[in-house]
C-alpha positions in Angstrom: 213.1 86.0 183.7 213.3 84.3 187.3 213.5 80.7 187.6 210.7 78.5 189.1 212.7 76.0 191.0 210.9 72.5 192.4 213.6 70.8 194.4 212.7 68.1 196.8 214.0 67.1 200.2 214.2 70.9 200.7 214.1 71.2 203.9 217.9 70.3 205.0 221.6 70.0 203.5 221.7 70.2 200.0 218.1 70.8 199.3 218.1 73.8 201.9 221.2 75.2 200.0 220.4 74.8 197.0 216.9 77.0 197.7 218.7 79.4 199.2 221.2 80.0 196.8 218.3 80.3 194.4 215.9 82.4 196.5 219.6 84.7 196.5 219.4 84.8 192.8 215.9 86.1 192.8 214.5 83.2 191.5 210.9 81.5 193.2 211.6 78.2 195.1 208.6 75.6 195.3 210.5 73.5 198.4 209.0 69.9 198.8 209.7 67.9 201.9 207.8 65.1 204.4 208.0 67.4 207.2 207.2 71.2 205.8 207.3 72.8 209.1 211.2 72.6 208.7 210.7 75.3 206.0 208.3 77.6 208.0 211.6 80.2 208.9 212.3 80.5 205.0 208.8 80.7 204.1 208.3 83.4 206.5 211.8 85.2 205.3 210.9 85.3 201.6 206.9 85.1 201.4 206.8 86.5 197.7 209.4 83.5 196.5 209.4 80.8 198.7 206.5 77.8 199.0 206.4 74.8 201.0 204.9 71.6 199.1 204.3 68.5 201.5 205.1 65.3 199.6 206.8 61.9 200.0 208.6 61.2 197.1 207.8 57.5 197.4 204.7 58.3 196.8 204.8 57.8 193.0 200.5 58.6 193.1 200.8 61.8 194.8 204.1 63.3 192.3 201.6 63.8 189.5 199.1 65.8 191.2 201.8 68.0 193.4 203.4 68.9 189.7 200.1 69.9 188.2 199.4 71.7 191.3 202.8 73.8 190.7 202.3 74.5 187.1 198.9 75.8 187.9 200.1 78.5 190.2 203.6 79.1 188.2 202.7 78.2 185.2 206.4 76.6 185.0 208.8 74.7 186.3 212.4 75.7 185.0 214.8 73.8 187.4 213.8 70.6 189.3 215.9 69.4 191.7 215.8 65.7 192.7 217.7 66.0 196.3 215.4 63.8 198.5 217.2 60.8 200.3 218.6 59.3 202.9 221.5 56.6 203.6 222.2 53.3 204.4 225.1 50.7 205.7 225.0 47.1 205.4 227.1 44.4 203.4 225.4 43.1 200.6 224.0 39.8 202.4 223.2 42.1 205.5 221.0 44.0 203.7 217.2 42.5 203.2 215.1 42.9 200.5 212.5 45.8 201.8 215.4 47.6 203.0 216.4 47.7 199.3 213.5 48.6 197.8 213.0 50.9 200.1 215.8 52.9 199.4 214.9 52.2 195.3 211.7 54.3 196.3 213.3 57.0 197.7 216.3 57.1 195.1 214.9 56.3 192.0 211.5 55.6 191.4 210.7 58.7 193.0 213.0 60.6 191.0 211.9 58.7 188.3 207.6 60.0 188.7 209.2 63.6 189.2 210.7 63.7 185.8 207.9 62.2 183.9 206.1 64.5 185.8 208.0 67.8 184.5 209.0 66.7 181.6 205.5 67.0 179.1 205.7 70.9 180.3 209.5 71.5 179.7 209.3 69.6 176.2 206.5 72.3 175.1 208.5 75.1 175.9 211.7 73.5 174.5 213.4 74.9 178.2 214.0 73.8 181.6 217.0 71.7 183.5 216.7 68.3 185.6 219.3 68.4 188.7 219.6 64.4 189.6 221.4 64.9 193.1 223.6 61.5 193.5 226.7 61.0 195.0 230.5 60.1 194.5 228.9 56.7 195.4 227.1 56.9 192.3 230.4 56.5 190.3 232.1 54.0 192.6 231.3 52.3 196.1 233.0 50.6 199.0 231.8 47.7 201.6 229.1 49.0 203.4 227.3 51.1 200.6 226.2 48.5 198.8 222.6 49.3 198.0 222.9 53.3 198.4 225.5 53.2 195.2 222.9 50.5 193.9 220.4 52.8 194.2 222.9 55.9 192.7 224.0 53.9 189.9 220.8 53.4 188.6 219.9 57.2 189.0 222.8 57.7 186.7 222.8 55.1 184.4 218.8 56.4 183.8 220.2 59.8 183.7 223.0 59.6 180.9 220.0 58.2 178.6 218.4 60.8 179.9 220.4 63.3 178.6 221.2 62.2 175.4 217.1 62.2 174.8 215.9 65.8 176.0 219.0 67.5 175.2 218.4 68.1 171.6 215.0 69.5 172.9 216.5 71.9 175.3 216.3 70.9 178.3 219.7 70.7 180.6 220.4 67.3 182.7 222.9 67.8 185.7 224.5 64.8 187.7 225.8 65.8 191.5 228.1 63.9 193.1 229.3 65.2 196.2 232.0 63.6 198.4 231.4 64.4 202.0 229.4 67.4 202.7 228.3 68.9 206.2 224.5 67.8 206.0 222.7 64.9 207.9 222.5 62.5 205.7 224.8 60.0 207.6 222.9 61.3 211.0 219.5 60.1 209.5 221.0 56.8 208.0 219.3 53.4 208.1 221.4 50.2 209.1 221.0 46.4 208.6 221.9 43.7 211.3 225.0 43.2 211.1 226.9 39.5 210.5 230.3 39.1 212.2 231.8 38.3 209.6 231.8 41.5 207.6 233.0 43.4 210.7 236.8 43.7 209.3 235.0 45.1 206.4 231.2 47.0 206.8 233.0 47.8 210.3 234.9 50.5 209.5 232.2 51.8 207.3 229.7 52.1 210.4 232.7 53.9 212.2 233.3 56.8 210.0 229.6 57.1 209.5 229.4 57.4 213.8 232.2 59.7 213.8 231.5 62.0 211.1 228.8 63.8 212.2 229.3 67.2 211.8 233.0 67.2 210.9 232.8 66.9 207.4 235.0 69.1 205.0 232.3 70.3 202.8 230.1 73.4 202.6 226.7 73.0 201.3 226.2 76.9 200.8 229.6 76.8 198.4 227.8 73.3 196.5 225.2 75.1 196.0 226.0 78.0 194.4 228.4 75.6 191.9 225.4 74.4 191.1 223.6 77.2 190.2 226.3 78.1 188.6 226.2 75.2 185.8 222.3 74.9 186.1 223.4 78.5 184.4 226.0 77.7 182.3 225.7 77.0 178.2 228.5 74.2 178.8 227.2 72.3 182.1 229.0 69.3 182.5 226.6 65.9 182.2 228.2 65.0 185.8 229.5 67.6 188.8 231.2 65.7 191.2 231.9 67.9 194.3 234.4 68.4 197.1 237.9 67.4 197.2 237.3 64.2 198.5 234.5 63.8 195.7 236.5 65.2 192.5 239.7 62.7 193.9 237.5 59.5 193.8 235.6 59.3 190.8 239.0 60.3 188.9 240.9 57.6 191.2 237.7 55.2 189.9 237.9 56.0 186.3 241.8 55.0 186.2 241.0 51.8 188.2 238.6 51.1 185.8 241.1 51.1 183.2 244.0 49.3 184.8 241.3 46.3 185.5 240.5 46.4 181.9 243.9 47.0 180.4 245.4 43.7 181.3 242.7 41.5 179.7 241.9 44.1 176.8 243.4 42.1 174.0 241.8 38.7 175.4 238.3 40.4 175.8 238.6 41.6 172.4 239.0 38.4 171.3 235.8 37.0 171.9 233.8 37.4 168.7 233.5 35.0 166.0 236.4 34.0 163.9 236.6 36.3 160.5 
């Protein structure tokens, strides 16, 4: 049987691959975005497979009724993809409070309505997988990305519980990190005034956002089909980080991790009550 795919922020980078790829497979793609008109050229291509959903993720009211609205006309939703987002640069005191919660809408409380949302349906038919789309910024982060990790890490850290809680019913939870990819998401990035002070550091961060537009090493199409690929697979890793550049820094994190640790392992140990 096809696949009924939900997957949000559809209408560019790895939401547009990722319903392509699918619509390739045969499968039907519900595609949700702000601005649907974006999807009116694969709409029109694939009539019998593809829909457009308008909806703002960040707007937690609206998630409930676009879901039921879905399962309605489908009468399932096998695969939903949480891709919606957008970016942001600014060192931690840069960075004001809406802009935060802002980008907590977008990245996780959003996400967060979507599952809920899915999730009664899924449970009764003991099937179905959650795609979390984060980031290799989700596993470490550098000056600059302060509250975009924050935002990612949270995603995750919800997610791993996430996992261990609907797995045994049979539904499948996927983590994405990519590394660079060739989408917009740096082009549609928000930024914080910036202090002088963190230009030796947030600095170079704002450069390689401004210069990497369209110059980045990874292909979209060739993510997306990995991740059809272990959407499909009976041994789906609980995180995919992608690209060379991805892959390299989440292992490179994991053994800093360690080497921080391993010095003050036997002290930290050491910490409980006396025997």
């Amino acid at each position: 049987m096809n696949k009924v795919w939900l997957v949000t922020g559809a209408n560019s980078g790895f939401g547009r691959a990722i319903a392509e790829a699918a619509v390739a497979a045969g499968d039907v793609v519900v595609g949700a975005a702000r601005r649907v008109a974006a999807l009116d050229d694969l709409v029109a291509a694939h009539p019998d497979q593809v829909e457009a959903l308008a909806l703002d993720v960040t707007d937690t009211a609206a998630v409930d009724a676009a879901v039921a609205d879905v399962l309605a006309r489908h009468g399932r939703i096998d695969v939903l993809v949480n891709n919606a987002g957008r970016s942001h640069i600014g060192a931690f005191e840069e960075t004001g409070d809406a802009e935060l919660r802002d980008l907590f809408d977008v990245h996780v409380f959003g996400p967060a309505a979507l599952v809920r949302a899915v999730l009664p349906s899924m449970r009764a038919r003991r099937s179905g997988a959650i795609v979390q789309m984060s980031s290799m910024g989700g596993q470490m982060s550098f000056a600059g990305f302060s509250a975009y990790s924050g935002t990612k890490f949270a995603l995750e850290g919800m997610t791993e519980a996430l996992a261990q809680e609907v797995g045994p019913l049979g539904i499948k939870t996927l983590i994405v990190e990519p590394g660079a990819f060739r989408t917009s998401l740096l082009a549609n990035l928000t930024a914080s005034p910036e202090i002088a002070d963190y230009d030796s550091t947030v600095g170079g961060t704002r450069a390689m956002a401004a210069s990497s537009e369209g110059s980045a090493p990874g292909d979209p199409a060739k993510a997306a089909a990995l991740i059809l690929e272990a959407v499909a697979s009976p041994d789906a890793p609980l995180r995919l980080p992608l690209g060379d550049d991805g892959v390299t820094a989440v292992l490179t994190h994991l053994d800093q991790v360690r080497d921080d640790v391993a010095p003050w392992e036997k002290r930290a140990r050491s910490t409980g009550f006396d025997a």
